[in-house]
C-alpha positions in Angstrom: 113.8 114.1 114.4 114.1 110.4 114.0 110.7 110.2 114.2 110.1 112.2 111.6 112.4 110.2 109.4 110.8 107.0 110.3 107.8 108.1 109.2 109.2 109.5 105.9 110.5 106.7 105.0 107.6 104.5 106.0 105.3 106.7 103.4 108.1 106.6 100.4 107.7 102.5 100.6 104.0 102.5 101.2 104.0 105.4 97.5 106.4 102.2 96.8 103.8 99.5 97.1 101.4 101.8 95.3 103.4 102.0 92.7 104.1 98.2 92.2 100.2 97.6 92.4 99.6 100.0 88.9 103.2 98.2 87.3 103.5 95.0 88.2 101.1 92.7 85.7 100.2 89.6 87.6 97.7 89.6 90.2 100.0 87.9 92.6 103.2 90.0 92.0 100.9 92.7 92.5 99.3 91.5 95.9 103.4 90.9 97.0 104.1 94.1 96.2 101.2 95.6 98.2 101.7 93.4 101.6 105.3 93.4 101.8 105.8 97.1 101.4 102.8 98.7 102.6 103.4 96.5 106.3 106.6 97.8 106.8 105.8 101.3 105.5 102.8 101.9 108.2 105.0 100.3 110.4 107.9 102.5 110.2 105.1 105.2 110.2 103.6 104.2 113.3 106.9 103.7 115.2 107.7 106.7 114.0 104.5 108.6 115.2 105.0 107.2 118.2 108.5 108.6 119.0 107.0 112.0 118.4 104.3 111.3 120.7 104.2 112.2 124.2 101.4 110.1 126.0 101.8 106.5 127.4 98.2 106.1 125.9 98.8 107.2 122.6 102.3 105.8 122.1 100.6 102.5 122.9 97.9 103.2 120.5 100.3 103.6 117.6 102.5 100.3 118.5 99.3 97.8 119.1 98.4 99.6 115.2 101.5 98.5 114.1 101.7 95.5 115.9 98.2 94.0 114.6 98.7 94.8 111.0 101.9 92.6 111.1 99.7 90.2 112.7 96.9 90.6 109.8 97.5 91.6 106.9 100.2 88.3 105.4 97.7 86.4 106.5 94.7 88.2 104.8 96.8 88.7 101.7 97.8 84.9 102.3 94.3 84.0 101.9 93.2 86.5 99.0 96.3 84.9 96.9 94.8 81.9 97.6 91.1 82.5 96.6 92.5 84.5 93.6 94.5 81.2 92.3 91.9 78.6 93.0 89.0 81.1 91.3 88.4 80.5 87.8 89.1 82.9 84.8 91.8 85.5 86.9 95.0 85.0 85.1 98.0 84.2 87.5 101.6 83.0 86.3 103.7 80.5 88.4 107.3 80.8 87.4 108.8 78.1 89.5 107.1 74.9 90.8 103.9 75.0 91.2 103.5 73.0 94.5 99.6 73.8 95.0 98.5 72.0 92.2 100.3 69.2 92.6 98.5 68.7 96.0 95.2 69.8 94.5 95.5 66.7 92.1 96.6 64.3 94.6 94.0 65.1 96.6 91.4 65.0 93.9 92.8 61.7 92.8 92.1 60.4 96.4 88.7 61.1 96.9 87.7 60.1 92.8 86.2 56.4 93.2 87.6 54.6 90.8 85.7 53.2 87.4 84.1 49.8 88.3 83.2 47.9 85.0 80.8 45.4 84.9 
């Protein structure tokens, strides 16, 4: 039984995270919606599956399935934000400060040479 409710409740936040990918309108707030959600949805799935499941093999099987998309998927989605800001013509809104381009323009003013005149 609580297996069962695990894994209910791990599919209504993963039809949670599908939902905030069609509403949301920024590409980011869309890719938050979709990481944060959808981990711990299949998570609470595969924990759940694996209380209703019998075998040493395939309870292991569901946790290590759990266990590496905690592991992987921030950091994909980590990276695909990042490409998706530093690509040109994809809209993105930062609401707060933005710290990344800051540090972009540092670093672009350190490796300018400067203007000789002469």
């Amino acid at each position: 039984m609580i297996g069962q409710v695990l894994a209910l409740g791990g599919a209504v936040l993963t039809l949670l995270a599908a939902i905030g990918v069609l509403r949301f309108p920024d590409v980011l707030a869309r890719m938050h919606a979709l990481t944060k959600a959808s981990t711990l949805g299949f998570v609470l799935v595969a924990v759940g599956a694996a209380a209703e499941l019998h075998t040493a093999n395939d309870i292991t099987s569901a946790l290590l399935a759990a266990g590496l998309q905690i592991v992987t998927l921030p950091v994909a989605a980590n990276l695909i934000a990042r490409s998706t800001y530093l690509a040109e013509g994809i809209p993105h809104r930062v609401d707060t400060i933005d710290e990344l381009a800051e540090a972009r323009e540092a670093a672009d003013a350190a490796t300018d040479p400067p203007n000789s005149v002469g």
